[in-house]
LUMPANU-877389 format. One record per residue (C-alpha): residue in one letter; z, x, y. Coordinates in steps of 0.1 Angstrom, whole numbers, padded with zeros to 4 digits. Layout:
N
@resn: A w: Z u: X v: Y
...
This chain:
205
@resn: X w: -0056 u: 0056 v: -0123
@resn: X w: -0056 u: 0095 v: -0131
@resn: X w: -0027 u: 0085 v: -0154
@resn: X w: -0009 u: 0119 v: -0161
@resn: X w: 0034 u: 0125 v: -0172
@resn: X w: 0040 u: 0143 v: -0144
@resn: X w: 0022 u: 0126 v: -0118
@resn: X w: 0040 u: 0096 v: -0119
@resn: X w: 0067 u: 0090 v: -0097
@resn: X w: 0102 u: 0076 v: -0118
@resn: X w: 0125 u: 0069 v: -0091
@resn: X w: 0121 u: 0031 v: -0085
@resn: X w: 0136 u: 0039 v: -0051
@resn: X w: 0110 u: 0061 v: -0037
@resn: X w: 0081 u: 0035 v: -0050
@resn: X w: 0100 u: 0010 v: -0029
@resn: X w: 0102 u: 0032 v: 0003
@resn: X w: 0062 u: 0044 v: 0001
@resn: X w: 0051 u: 0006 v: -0004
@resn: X w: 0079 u: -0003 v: 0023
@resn: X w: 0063 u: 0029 v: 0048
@resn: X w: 0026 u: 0022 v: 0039
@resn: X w: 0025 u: -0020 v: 0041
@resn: X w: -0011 u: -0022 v: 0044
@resn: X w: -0027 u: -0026 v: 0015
@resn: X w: -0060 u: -0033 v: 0001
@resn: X w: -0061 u: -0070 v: -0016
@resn: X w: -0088 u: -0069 v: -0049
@resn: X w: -0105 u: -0097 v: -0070
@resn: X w: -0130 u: -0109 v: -0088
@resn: X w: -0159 u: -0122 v: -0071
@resn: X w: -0186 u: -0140 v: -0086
@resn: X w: -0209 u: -0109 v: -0087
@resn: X w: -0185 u: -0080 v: -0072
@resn: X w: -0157 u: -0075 v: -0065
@resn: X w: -0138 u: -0088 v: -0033
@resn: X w: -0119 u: -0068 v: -0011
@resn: X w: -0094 u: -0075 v: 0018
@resn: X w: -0072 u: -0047 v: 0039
@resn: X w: -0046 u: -0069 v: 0050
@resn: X w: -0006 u: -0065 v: 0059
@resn: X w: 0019 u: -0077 v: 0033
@resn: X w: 0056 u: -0078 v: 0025
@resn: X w: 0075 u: -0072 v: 0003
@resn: X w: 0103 u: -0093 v: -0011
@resn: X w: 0127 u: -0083 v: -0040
@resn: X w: 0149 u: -0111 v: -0058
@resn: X w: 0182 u: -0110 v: -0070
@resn: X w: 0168 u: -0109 v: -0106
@resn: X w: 0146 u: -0079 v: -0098
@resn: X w: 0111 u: -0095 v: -0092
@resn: X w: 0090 u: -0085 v: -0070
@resn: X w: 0072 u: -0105 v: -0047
@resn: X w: 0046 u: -0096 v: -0019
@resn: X w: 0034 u: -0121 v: 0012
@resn: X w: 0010 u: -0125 v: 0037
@resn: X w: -0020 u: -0142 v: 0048
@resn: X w: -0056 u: -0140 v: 0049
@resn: X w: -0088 u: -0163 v: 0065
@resn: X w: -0097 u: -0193 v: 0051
@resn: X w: -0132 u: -0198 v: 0034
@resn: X w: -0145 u: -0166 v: 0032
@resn: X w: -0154 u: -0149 v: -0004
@resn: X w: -0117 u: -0134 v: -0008
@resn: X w: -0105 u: -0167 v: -0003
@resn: X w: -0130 u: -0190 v: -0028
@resn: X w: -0128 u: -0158 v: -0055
@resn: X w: -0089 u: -0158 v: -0056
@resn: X w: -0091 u: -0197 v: -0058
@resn: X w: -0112 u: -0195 v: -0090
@resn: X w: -0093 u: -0164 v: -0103
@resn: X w: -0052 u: -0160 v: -0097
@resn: X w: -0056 u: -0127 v: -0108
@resn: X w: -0048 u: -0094 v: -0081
@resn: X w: -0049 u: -0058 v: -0077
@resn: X w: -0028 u: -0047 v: -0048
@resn: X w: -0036 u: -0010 v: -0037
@resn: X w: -0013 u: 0009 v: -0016
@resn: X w: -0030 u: 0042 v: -0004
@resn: X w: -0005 u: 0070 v: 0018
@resn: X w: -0013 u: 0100 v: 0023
@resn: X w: -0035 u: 0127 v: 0012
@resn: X w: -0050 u: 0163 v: 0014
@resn: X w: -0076 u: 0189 v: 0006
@resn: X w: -0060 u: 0217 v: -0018
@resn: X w: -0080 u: 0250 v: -0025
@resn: X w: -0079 u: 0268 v: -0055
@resn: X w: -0076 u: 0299 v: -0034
@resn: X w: -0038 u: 0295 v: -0025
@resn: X w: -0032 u: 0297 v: -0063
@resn: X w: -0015 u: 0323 v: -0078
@resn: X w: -0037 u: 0320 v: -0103
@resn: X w: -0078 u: 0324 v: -0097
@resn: X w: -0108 u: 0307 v: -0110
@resn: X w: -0093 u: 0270 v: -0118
@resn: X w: -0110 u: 0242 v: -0092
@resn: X w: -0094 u: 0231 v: -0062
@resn: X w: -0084 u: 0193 v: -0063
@resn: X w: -0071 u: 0169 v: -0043
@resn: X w: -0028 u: 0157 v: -0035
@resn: X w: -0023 u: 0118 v: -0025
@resn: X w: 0001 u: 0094 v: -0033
@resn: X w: -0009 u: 0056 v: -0042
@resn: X w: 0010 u: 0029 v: -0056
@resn: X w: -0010 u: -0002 v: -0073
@resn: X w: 0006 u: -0034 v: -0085
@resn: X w: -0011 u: -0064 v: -0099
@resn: X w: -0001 u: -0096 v: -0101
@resn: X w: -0009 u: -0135 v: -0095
@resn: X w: -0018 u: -0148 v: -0061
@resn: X w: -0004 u: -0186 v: -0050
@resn: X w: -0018 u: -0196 v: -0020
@resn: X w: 0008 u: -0214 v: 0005
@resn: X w: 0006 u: -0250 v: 0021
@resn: X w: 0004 u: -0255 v: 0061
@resn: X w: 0040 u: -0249 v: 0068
@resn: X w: 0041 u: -0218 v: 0042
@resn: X w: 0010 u: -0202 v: 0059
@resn: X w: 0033 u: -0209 v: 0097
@resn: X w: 0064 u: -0193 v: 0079
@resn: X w: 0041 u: -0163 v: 0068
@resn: X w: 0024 u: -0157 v: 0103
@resn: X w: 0060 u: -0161 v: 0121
@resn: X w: 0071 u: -0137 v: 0098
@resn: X w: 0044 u: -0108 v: 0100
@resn: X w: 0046 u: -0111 v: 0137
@resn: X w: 0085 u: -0109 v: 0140
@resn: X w: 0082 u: -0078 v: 0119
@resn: X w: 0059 u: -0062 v: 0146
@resn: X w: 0070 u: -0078 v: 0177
@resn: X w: 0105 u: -0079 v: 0192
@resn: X w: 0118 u: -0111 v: 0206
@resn: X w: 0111 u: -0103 v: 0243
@resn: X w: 0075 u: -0091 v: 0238
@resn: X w: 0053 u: -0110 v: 0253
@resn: X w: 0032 u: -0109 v: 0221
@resn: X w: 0065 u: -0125 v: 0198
@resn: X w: 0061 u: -0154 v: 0180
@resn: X w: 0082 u: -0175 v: 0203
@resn: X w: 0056 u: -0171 v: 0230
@resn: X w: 0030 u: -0183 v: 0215
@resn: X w: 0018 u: -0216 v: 0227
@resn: X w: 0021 u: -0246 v: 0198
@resn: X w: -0015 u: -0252 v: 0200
@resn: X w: -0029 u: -0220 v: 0198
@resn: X w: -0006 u: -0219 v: 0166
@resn: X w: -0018 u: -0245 v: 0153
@resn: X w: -0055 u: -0238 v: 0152
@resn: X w: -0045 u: -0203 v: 0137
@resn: X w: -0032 u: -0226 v: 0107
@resn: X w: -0065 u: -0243 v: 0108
@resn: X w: -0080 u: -0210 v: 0100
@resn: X w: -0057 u: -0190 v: 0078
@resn: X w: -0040 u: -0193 v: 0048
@resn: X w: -0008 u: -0184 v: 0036
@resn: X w: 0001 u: -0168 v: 0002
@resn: X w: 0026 u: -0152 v: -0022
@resn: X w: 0015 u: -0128 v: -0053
@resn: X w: 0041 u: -0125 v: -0081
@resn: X w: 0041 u: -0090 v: -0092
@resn: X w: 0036 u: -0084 v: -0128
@resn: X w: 0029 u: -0047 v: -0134
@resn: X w: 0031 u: -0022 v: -0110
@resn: X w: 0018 u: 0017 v: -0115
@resn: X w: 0014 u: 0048 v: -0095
@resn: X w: 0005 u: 0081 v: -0085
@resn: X w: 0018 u: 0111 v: -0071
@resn: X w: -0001 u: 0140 v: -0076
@resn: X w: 0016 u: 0167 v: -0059
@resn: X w: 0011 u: 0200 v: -0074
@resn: X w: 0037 u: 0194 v: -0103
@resn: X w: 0011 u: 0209 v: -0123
@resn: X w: 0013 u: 0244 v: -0111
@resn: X w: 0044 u: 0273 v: -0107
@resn: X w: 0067 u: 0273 v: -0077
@resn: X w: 0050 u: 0304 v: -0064
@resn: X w: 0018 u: 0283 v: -0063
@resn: X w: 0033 u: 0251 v: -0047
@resn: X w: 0050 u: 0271 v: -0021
@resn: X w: 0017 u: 0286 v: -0011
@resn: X w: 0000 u: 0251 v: -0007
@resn: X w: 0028 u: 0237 v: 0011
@resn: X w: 0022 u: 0272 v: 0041
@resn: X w: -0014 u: 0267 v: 0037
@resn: X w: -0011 u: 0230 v: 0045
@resn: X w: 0011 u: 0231 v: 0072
@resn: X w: -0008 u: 0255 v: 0089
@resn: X w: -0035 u: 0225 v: 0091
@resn: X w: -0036 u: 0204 v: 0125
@resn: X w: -0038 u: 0167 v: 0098
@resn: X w: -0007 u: 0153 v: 0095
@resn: X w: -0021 u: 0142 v: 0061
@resn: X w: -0019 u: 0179 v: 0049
@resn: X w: 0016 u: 0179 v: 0069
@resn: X w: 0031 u: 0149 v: 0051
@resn: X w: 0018 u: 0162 v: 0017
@resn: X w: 0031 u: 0195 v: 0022
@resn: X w: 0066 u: 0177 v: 0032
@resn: X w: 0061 u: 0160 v: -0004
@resn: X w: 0052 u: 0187 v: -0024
@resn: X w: 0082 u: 0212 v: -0012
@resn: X w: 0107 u: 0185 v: -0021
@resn: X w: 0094 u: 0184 v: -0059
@resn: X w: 0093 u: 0225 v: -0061
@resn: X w: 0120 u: 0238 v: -0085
């Protein structure tokens, strides 16, 4: 990570909130020759003792699945937003333009559910999505259709045991300069550039 004092988010809080408002996340492992990949929806649990614990589910047999079998091992990569800054709304000239996002990563150790823990983990997902009087809820889901999804997926749980981030917001440069990128990115139609902006003015002195 571009590891840097003032880039890194201390308030435990507001780590908890962007992993909370940015749920899907991209799942890494080690593959036999690359790296594996999966973008998949998760959630988070905190315990009374303070550990952190994510769930969710993924499909059975494929390389994600065989690679975290042979390796436990995870890297969890929450991306949120993120935006284009030009040098030229500095105060000060002739420095290089960059770029403002916020990610969170946590590893950790993946455990991989039994039948009924991979049906507790899509009930859950769905429930989080779906009120109880859609017609896509959990509850009206026919029993058979259920089980075959539990044929075909696999729950899991990863115990996270380090966690780092980054957000890179401007923290680097004056007030003047910050309060120039945050007019010069809301004047963009992305609501990337709108949410960073939004991020940026809270941190200015």
């Amino acid at each position: 990570m571009y590891k840097l004092p003032y880039f890194t988010e201390t308030d435990h809080e507001n780590i908890i909130a962007f992993i909370r408002e940015n749920p899907f996340a991209i799942v890494t492992g080690f593959g036999e020759k690359y790296p594996v990949a999966s973008h998949l929806p998760l959630q988070l649990h905190i315990k009374e003792d303070g550990k952190m614990f994510f769930s969710g589910h993924l499909m059975k047999n494929t390389d994600h699945h065989k690679a975290f079998e042979k390796n436990e091992h995870v890297l969890l990569i929450f991306n949120g937003p993120h935006s284009y800054v030009s040098a030229s709304w500095y105060t000060e000239k002739n420095v290089a333009s960059t770029w403002n996002y916020i990610t969170v990563h946590a590893k950790g150790k993946i455990r991989f559910t039994d039948e009924e823990g991979t049906y507790n983990a899509i009930k859950a997902i769905t429930d989080q999505y779906e009120g109880a009087d859609s017609p896509a809820s959990f509850e009206n889901l026919s029993a058979e259709y259920v089980n075959r999804l539990i044929k075909a997926i696999i729950g899991f749980e990863i115990e996270v045991t380090e966690m780092d981030n980054v957000f890179k917001l401007s923290q680097n440069h004056t007030a003047e300069t910050r309060k120039s990128i945050v007019d010069h990115l809301r004047e963009a139609s992305d609501s990337n550039a709108h949410t960073i902006a939004s991020e940026v003015d809270k941190r200015i002195d």
